[in-house]
C-alpha positions in Angstrom: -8.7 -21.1 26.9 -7.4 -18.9 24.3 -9.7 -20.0 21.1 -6.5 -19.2 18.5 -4.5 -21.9 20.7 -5.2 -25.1 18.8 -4.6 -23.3 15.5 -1.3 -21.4 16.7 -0.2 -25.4 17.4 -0.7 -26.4 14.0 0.7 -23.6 12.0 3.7 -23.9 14.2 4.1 -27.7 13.2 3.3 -27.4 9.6 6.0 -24.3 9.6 8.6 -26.4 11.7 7.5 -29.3 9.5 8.4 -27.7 6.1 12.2 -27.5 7.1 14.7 -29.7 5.1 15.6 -32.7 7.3 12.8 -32.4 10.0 10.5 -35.1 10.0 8.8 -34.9 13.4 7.1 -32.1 15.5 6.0 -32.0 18.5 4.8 -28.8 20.3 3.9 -28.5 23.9 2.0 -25.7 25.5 3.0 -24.5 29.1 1.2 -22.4 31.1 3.9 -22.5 34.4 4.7 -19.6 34.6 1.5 -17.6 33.5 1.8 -14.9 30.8 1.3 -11.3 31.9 0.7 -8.9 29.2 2.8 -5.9 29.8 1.1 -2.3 30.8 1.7 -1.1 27.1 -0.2 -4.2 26.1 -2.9 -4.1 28.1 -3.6 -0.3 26.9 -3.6 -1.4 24.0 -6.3 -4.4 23.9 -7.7 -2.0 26.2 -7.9 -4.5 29.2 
């Protein structure tokens, strides 16, 4: 549900994309196993 999700996609394909000799990209997005910010994370975003 993250909102920068779609547009972390893209700039990772364009990136991928401008490397000599890659013509396709294809990202997929996983959520098995969750992400857990760490402590020092969390005090910092202040969650």
């Amino acid at each position: 549900m993250c909102p920068y999700g779609p547009m972390l996609i893209e700039e990772i394909k364009s990136k991928v994309s401008g490397i000599k000799g890659i013509k396709e990209v294809e990202v997929e997005v996983t959520f098995d196993p969750p992400w857990e910010p760490s402590e020092q994370l969390r005090a910092t975003l202040g969650v």
